[in-house]
Each structure stands twice: as structure tokens, then as C-alpha cells.
C-alpha positions, 0 to 999 in steps of 0.5 A, a space after each residue: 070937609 067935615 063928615 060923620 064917618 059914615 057921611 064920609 064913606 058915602 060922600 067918598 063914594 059918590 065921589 071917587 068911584 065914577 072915576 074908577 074906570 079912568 084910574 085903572 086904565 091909566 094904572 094899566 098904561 103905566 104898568 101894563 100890569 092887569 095884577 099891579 094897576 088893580 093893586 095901584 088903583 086899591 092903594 090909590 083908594 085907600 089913600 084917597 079915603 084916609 085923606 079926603 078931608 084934604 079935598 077942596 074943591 069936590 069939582 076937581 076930585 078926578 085931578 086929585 085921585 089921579 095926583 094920588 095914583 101918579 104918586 104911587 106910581 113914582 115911588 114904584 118907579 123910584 122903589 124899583 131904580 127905574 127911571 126910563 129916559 131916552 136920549 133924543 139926540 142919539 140915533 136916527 133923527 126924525 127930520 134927517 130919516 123923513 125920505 127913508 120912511 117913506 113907505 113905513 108908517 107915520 108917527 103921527 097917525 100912529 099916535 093919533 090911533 090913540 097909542 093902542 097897540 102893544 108896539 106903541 105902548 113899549 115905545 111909550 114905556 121909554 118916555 120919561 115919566 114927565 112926557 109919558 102922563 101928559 100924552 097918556 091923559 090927553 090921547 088915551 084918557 081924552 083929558 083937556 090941557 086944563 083937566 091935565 093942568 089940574 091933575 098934575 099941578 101944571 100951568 096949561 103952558 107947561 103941559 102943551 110944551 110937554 105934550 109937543 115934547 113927548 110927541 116928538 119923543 116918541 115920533 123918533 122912537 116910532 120911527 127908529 122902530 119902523 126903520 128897524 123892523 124895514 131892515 129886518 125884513 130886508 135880511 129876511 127877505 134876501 135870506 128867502 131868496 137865498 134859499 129858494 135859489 140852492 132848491 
């Protein structure tokens, strides 16, 4: 697209900006930083803005800033050595601890709570990025596998075997927390009941 300078701003504008609200929810998710997802969301802007003459196609503007923040993000990651990885083979399995987790909470009510408690959002943070983007524009941003396939530069495929993937990635890390957080409670209980029996 070419612009005068001033038509470029503008058209930017008109462009980029309805989009605002989706980028700095996805930077906050990311980073759980209010400081460093404004500051993500600024440079993904000004990038955005020195580079819009490489916008093709103006439909797909919400896929391309969210190409750039995602950018961002990975050289932050990269930049700072975090790589977060889980292992879903170590521990506790989903299927082998289904009787155990009875009376805990369902991992698939909890994502379908649209991942919005602090609990949740940890648990998320140990995702690799791969799985965490797809399951935070789809559950969090309500972005259809298309919207994502064309944000992330995936086949449609690919994108619902991530989403599957990282689901039940973080089905075993909830309920590795729920089994946690039951046996603490059972210490804490007994020792209570220790207690009250020297009163």
C-alpha cells in the first residue's frame, strides 16, 4: 500500500487501533505484567507502523499485529533464557489419577471458565509458548481456528492439534495442582485435629 505520510497515519490508525483492547489482553496474558504489556503492546505498534507498507491484505490486520506482539514476545523470552517447557510424561497422568480426583475440580470446567483465575494463568505460564498462544486467542480472545490460523501462520490443522495438545497439557498440570493442593489440606487438617486433641 502506498500512503502520503500523513495518509499512512491515518489509514494506521483506522486500522490498528480497534485491535488495542485484543493486543494488551493478550500481552497481559503473556507476561502478567500491566507495565510490560503496555510496553509490548507500544513497540508492537511502532513496528507495526514502520512497517505497514507490508500489510497486504487490510481484512487480515488483527492476524498481522498479533504476528508482531507475538514476535516480540519470543525474543523477550529468548532475551531473558526462558523457555518454559513441561514434560507431560513426568508425574501424575490425567487418566491414571480420574478416581483420586474426584471430589477436586474438573479441568475441563476450569478451562472452559475461560482460564481467568490467577491459579489458572500460572498453570498456563508453564505451557510452551507453541500451545499457550493457541489456547489463549481461542479461549481467552475468542478467536476462531481461522483467525488463529492467520495470526500464527498455521494450517487450521495444526492449530486444532495444538489446541487438543495443550488442553490436555494443561488438564495434568490442573490436576497436579488439585492433587497438591488436596494433600495439603489433609496435613493441615490432621495437624488441627492434633491440636485440639493436646487442648
Amino acid at each position: 500500500m502506498l500512503f502520503t505520510r500523513r495518509g499512512k497515519a491515518r489509514r494506521f490508525r483506522e486500522l490498528a487501533v480497534p485491535h488495542l483492547t485484543f493486543l494488551y489482553n493478550v500481552a497481559l496474558k503473556y507476561t502478567g505484567s500491566q507495565f510490560d504489556a503496555e510496553d509490548m503492546v507500544q513497540e508492537t505498534f511502532c513496528i507495526a507502523l514502520e512497517k505497514f507498507d507490508q500489510l497486504r491484505d487490510e481484512n487480515k490486520c488483527k492476524a498481522w499485529l498479533f504476528s508482531i506482539l507475538r514476535s516480540i514476545y519470543l525474543r523477550r523470552l529468548e532475551k531473558i533464557g526462558r523457555n518454559p517447557i513441561l514434560d507431560p510424561q513426568d508425574g501424575v497422568s490425567y487418566g491414571d489419577s480420574l478416581g483420586q480426583a474426584a471430589t477436586m475440580i474438573d479441568p475441563e470446567t476450569a478451562l472452559q471458565q475461560k482460564l481467568e483465575s490467577w491459579h489458572v494463568q500460572k498453570l498456563l505460564d508453564r505451557l510452551p509458548e507453541k500451545y499457550k498462544s493457541p489456547i489463549l486467542l481461542h479461549y481467552m480472545e475468542e478467536m476462531s481456528y481461522q483467525e488463529i490460523s492467520d495470526a500464527m501462520d498455521l494450517p487450521i490443522g495444526t492449530v486444532m492439534s495444538r489446541l487438543a495438545r495443550g488442553r490436555e497439557m494443561l488438564k495434568t498440570l490442573l490436576l497436579r495442582a488439585s492433587l497438591r493442593e488436596a494433600s495439603s489440606q489433609k496435613v493441615v487438617d490432621l495437624n488441627r485435629t492434633r491440636e485440639r486433641g493436646f487442648d
